[in-house]
C-alpha positions in Angstrom: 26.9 -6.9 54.8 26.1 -10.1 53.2 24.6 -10.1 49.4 20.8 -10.8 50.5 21.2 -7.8 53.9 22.3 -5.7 50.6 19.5 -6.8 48.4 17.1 -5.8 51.0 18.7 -2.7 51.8 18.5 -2.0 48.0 14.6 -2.9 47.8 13.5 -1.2 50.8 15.7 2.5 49.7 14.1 2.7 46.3 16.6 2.4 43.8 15.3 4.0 40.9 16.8 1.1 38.4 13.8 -0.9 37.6 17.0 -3.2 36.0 20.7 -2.9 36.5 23.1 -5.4 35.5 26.8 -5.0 36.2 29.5 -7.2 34.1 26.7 -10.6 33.9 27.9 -13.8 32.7 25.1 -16.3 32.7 25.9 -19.9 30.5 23.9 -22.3 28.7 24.9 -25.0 29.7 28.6 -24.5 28.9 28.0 -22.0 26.6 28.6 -18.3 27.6 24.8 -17.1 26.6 25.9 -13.4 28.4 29.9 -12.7 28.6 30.1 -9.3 30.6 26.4 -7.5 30.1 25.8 -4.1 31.7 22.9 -1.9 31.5 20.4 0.6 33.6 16.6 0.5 32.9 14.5 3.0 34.7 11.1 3.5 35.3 8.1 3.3 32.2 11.1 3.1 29.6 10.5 1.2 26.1 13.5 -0.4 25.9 15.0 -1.7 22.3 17.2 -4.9 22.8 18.8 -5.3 19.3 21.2 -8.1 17.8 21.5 -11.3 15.6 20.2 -14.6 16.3 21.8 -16.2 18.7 23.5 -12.5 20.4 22.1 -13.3 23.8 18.6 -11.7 23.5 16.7 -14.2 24.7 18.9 -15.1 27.8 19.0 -11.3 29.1 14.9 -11.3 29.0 15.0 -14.9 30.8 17.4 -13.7 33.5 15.9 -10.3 34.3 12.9 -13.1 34.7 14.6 -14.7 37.1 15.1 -17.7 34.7 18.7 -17.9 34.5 20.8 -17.5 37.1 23.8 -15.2 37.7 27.3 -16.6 37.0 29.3 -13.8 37.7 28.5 -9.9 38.2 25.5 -7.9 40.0 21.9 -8.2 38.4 19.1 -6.5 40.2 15.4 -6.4 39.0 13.1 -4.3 41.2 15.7 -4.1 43.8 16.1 -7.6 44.0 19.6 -9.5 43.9 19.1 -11.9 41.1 22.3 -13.8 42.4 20.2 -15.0 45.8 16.9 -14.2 45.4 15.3 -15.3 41.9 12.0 -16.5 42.6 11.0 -12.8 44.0 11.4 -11.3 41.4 9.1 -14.0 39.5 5.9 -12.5 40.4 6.7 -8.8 39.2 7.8 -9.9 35.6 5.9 -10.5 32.6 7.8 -13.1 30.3 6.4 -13.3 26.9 8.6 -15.6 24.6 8.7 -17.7 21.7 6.3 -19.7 23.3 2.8 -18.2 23.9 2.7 -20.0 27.4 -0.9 -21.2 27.1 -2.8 -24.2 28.1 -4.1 -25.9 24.7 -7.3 -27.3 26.0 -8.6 -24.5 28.0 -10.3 -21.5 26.4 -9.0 -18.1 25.8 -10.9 -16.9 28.6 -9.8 -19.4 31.0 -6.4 -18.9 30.3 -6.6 -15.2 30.7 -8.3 -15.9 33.9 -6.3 -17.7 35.3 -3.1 -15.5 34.6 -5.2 -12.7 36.4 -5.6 -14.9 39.2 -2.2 -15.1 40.0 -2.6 -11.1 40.5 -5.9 -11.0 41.9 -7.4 -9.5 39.0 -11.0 -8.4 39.2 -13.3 -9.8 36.8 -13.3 -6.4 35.1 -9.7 -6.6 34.5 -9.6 -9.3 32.9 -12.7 -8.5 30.2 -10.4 -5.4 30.0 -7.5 -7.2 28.8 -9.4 -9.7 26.7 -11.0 -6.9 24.6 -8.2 -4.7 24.6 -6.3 -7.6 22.5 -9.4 -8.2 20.6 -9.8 -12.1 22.2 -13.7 -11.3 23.8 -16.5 -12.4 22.6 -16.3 -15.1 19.9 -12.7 -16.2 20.7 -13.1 -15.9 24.4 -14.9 -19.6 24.7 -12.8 -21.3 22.3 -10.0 -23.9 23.0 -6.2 -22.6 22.4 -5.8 -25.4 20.6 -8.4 -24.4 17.6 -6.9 -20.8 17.2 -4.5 -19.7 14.7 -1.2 -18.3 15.3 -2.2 -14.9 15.2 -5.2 -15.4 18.0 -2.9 -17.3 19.9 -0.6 -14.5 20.3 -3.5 -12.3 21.5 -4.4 -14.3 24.0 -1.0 -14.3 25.3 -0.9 -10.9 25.2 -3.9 -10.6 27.0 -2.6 -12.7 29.9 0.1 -10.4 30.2 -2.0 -7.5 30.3 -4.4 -8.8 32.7 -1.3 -10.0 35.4 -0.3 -6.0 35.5 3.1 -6.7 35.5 5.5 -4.1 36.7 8.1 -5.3 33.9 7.2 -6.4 30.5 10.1 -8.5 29.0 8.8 -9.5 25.0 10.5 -11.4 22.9 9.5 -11.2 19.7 6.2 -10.1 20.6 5.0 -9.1 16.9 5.1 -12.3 15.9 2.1 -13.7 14.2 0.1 -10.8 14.5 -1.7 -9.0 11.5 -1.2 -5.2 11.4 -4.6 -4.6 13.3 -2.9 -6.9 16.3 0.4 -4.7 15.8 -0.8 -1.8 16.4 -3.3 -2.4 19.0 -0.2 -4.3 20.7 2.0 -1.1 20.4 -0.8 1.1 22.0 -1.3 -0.9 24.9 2.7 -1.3 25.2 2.7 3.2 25.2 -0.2 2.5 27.7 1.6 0.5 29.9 4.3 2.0 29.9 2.9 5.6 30.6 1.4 3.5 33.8 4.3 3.1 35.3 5.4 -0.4 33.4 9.1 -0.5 32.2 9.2 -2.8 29.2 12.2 -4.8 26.9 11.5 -5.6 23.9 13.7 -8.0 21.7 12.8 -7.6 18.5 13.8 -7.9 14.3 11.0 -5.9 13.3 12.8 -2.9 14.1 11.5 -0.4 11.6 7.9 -1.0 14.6 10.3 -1.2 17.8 12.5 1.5 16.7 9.0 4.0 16.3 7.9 2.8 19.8 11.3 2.3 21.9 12.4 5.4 24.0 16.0 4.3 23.2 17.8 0.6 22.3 20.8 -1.6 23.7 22.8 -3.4 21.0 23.0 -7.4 21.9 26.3 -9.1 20.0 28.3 -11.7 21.8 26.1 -11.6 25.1 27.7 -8.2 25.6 25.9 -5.3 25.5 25.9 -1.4 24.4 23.8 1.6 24.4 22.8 1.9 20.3 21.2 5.0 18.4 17.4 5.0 17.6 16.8 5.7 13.8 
């Protein structure tokens, strides 16, 4: 059976990993970013991803994103081999990174919108999401660009929301946000999340992530391990 006859096979059974990485190595460039990660995410977990700067965080969130590619070892998101069949996966994933990934010259609204869009969100849905993050009304017609950090991060959020993505991968997600934003974010992650979304969170703020993680993987040298909730 070739790898993609398998992938299919994989989809089409129901695996219940949502994300199951066997021995990964994915590279930066030359760099060994991942060197051997394993791990099994199931269905409407919080997952913890814990380590120092530069561990290999970032890369596992970008290549359960279908970002990076596979070097060696399995990786499978939503049933889908990773090693031949990236861009599938694309559409059920919800990246949010360092970057807020907005356009600077549209308005909150229209960004929201448009991420929606790529769902077929109603018009509903996306007011939904835009008050849930608290970026209706007088942020909703104003340019990216003019916002602060803070309201920037909203916005984001609110895209995210809005595109009902079956996996949430954050990275540093409480970033910029005041403790109203924090804790409105942390809801609508529990709400997501009892919906059926399976979310990984990266994250230094881990007295917050600890509280709302249903348990954590230690990141340290692109390897990985299952670590112990406070």
């Amino acid at each position: 059976m070739s790898r993609s006859s398998e992938s299919i096979d994989r989809s089409a059974a129901g695996a219940t990993a949502v994300v199951e990485l066997r021995d990964v190595v994915a590279t930066l460039g030359r760099f060994p970013a991942l060197s051997g990660a394993t791990m099994r995410v199931e269905r409407s977990e919080i997952v913890l991803l814990r380590g120092p700067n530069g561990a290999g965080k970032t890369t596992l969130l970008r290549l359960c994103a279908g970002l990076v590619p596979v070097v060696r070892g399995e990786a499978f998101v939503m049933g889908h081999d990773l090693s031949v069949d990236r861009e599938r996966v694309r559409p059920l994933v919800g990246l949010l990174g360092h970057q807020n990934g907005l356009y600077a010259d549209l308005t909150v609204a229209e960004n929201v919108r448009f991420w929606g869009a790529t769902v077929g969100a109603s018009t509903a849905e996306v007011d939904a999401a835009m008050d849930r993050m608290g970026v209706a009304d007088r942020l909703a017609d104003v340019p990216v660009r003019k916002l602060s950090a803070g309201q920037k991060r909203r916005a984001a959020l609110a895209g995210l929301v809005a595109r009902r993505a079956q996996v949430w991968l954050l990275d540093e997600p409480h970033a910029g946000l005041d403790q109203t934003g924090r804790d409105e974010l942390d809801a609508t992650l529990q709400q997501a999340a009892d919906a059926g979304a399976t979310i990984l969170v990266a994250s230094h703020e881990l007295d917050r992530a600890e509280s709302l993680a249903t348990r954590a993987i230690d990141v340290v040298a692109g390897q990985t391990s299952d670590g112990h909730l406070s």
